[in-house]
NUBARO-694231 format. One record per residue: residue number from 1; residue in three letters; x, y, z of N, C-alpha, C, O in turn. Coordinates in steps of 0.2 Angstrom, whole numbers, padded with zeros to 4 digits, always signed. Example, Ala and Ser with C-alpha at 12.3 -4.5 7.8 and 13.67 -1.06 7.14 Angstrom:
<rs>
(1; "ala"; (+0066; -0028; +0039); (+0062; -0022; +0039); (+0066; -0016; +0039); (+0071; -0017; +0042))
(2; "ser"; (+0064; -0011; +0035); (+0068; -0005; +0036); (+0064; +0000; +0039); (+0067; +0006; +0040))
</rs>
This chain:
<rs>
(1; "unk"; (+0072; -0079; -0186); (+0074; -0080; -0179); (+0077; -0074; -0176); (+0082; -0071; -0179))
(2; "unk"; (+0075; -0072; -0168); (+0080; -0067; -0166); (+0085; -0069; -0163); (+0085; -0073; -0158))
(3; "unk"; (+0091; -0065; -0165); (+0096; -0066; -0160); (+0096; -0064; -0152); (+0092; -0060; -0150))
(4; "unk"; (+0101; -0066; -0149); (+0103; -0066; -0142); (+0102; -0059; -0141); (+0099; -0057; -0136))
(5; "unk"; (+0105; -0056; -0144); (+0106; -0046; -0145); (+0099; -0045; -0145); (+0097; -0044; -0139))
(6; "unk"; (+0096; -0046; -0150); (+0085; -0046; -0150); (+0082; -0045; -0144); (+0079; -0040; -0143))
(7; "unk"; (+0082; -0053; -0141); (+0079; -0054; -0137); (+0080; -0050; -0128); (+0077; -0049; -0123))
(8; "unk"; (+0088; -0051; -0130); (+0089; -0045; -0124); (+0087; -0037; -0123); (+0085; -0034; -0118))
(9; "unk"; (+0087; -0035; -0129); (+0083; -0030; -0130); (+0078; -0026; -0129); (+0076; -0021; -0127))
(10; "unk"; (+0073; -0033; -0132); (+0065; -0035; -0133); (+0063; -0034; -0123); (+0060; -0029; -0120))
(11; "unk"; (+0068; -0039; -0121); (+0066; -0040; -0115); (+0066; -0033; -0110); (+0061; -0031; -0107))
(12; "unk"; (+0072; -0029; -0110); (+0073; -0022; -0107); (+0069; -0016; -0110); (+0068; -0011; -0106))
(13; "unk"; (+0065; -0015; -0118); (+0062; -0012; -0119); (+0054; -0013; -0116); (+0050; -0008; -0117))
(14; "unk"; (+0052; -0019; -0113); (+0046; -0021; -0113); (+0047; -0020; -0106); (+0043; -0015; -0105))
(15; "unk"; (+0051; -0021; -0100); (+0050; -0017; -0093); (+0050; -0008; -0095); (+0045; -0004; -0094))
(16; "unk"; (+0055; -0006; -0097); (+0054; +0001; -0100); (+0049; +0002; -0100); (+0046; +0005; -0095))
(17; "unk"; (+0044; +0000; -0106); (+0038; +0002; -0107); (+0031; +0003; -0101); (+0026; +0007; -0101))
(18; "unk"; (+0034; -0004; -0099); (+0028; -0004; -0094); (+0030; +0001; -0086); (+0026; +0001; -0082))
(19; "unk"; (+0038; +0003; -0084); (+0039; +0010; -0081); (+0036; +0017; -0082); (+0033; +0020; -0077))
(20; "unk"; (+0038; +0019; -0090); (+0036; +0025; -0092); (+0027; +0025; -0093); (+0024; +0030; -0093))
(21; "unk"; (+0023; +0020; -0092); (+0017; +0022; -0096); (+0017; +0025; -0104); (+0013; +0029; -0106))
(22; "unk"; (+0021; +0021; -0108); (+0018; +0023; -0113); (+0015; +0018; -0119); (+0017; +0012; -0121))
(23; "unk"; (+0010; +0020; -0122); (+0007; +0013; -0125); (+0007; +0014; -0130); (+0002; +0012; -0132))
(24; "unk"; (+0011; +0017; -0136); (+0014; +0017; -0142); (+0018; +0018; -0146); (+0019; +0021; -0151))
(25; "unk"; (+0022; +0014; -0142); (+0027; +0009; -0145); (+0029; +0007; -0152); (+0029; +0001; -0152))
(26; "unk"; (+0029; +0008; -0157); (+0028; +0006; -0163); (+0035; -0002; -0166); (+0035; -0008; -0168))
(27; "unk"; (+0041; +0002; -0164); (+0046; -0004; -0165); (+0053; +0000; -0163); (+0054; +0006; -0160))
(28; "unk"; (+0057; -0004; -0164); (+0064; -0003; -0161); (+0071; -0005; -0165); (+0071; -0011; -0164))
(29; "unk"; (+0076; -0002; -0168); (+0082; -0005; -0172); (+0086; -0006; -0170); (+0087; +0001; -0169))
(30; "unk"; (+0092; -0008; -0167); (+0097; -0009; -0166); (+0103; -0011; -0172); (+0105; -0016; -0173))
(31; "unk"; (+0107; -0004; -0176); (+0112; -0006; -0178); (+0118; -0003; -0177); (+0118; +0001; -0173))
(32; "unk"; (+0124; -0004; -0179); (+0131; +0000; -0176); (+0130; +0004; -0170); (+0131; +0010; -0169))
(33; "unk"; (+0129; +0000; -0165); (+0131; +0005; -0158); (+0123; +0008; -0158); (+0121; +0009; -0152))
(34; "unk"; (+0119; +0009; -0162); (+0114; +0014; -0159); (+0107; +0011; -0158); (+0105; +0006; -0162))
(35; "unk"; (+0104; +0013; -0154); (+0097; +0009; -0153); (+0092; +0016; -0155); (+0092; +0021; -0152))
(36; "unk"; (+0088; +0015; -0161); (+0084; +0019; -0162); (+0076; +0016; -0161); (+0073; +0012; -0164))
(37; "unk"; (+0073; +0021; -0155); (+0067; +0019; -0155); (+0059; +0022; -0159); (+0058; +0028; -0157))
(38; "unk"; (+0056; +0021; -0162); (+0051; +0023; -0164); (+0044; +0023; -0160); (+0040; +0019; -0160))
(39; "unk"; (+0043; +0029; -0159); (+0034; +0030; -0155); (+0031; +0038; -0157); (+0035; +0043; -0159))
(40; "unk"; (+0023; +0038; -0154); (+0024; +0045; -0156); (+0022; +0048; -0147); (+0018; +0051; -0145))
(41; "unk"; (+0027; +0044; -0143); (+0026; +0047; -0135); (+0032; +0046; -0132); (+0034; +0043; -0127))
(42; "unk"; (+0037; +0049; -0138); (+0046; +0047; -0133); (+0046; +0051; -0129); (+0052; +0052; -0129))
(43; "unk"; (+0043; +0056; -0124); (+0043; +0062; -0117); (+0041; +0054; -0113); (+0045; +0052; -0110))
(44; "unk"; (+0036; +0050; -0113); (+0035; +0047; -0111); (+0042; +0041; -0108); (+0043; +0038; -0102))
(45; "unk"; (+0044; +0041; -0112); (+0050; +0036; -0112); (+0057; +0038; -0111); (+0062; +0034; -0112))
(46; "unk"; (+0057; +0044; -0110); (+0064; +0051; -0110); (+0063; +0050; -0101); (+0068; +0048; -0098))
(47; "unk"; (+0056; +0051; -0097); (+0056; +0051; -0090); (+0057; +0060; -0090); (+0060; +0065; -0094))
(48; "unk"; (+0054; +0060; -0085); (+0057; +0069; -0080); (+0063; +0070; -0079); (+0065; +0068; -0074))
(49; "unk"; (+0067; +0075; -0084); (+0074; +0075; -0083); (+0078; +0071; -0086); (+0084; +0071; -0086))
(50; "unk"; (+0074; +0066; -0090); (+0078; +0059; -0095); (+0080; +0055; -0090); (+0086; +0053; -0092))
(51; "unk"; (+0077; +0053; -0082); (+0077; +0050; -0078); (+0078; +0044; -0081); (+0084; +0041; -0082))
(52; "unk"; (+0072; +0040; -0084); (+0072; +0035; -0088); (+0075; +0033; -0092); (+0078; +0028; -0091))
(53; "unk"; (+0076; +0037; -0097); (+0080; +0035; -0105); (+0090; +0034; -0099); (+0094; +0031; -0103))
(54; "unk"; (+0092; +0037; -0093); (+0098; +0038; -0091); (+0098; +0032; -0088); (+0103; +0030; -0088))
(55; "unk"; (+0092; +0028; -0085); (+0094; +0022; -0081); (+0093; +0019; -0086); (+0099; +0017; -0088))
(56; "unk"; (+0088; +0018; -0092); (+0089; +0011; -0095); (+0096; +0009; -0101); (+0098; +0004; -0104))
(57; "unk"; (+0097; +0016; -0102); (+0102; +0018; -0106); (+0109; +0015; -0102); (+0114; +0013; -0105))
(58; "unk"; (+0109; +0015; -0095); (+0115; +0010; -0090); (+0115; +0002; -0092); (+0119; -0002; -0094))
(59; "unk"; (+0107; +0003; -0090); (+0106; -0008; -0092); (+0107; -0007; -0096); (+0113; -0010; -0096))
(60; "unk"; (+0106; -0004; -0103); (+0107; -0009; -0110); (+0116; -0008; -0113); (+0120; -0011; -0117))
(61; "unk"; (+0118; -0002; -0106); (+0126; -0004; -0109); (+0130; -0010; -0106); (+0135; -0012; -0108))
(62; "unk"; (+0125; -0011; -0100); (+0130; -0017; -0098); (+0129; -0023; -0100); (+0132; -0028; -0097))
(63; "unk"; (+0123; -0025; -0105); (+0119; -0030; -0107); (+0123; -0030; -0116); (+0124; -0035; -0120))
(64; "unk"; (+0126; -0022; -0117); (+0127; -0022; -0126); (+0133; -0019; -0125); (+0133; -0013; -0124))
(65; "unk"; (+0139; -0023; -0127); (+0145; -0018; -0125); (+0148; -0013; -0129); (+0151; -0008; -0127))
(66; "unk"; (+0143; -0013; -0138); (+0145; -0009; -0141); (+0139; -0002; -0140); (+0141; +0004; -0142))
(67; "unk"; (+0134; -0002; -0137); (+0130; +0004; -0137); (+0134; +0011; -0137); (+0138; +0014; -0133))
(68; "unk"; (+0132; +0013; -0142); (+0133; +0021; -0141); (+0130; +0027; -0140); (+0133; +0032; -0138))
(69; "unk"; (+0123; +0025; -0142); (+0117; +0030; -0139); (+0111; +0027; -0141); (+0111; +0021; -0144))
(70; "unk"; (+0106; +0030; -0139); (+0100; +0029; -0139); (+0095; +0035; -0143); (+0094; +0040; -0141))
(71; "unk"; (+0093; +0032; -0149); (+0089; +0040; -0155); (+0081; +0037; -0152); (+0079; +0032; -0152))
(72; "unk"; (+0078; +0044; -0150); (+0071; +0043; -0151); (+0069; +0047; -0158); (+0071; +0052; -0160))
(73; "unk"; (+0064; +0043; -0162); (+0062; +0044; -0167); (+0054; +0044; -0167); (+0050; +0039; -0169))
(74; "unk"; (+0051; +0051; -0165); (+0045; +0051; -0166); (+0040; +0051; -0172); (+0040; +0055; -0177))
(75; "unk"; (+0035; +0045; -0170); (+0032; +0046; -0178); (+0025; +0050; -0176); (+0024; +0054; -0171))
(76; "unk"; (+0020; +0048; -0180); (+0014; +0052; -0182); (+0010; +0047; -0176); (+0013; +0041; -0176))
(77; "unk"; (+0005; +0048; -0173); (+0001; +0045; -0168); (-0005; +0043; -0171); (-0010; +0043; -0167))
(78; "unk"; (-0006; +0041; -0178); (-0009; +0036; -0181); (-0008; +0030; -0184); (-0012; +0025; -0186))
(79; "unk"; (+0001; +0030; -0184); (+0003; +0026; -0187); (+0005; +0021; -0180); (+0005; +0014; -0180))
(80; "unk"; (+0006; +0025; -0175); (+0004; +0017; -0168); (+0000; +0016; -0165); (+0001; +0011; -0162))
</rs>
């Protein structure tokens, strides 16, 4: 079952996604303060100038009181 932290998450990374246009999304971790995301199209999700990743990185601090950054972790574009 997801917790409350989860689903709030779940919820701010699926507007994200459908902002940036990107459609390989692979998954997402949240542990200690950090949200690491996995794709192999994080330019897509960073925005022009990290427009993007600077707004959504606002919402999810006022949603996660512990956030301390946000890691893009590109994989291989086979594996999403």
């Amino acid at each position: 079952m997801m917790s409350y932290e989860g689903k709030i998450i779940q919820k701010i990374i699926k507007k994200w996604i459908e902002e940036s246009g990107a459609t390989r999304v692979v998954q997402y971790r949240y542990r200690d303060g950090i949200l690491s995301i996995y794709t192999s199209q994080p330019g897509y999700m960073i925005g022009k100038a990290g427009c993007l990743v600077y707004k959504y990185e606002d919402i999810l601090k006022n949603e996660l009181s512990d956030l301390e950054k946000i890691d893009f972790v590109e994989t291989e574009y086979y594996w999403a």
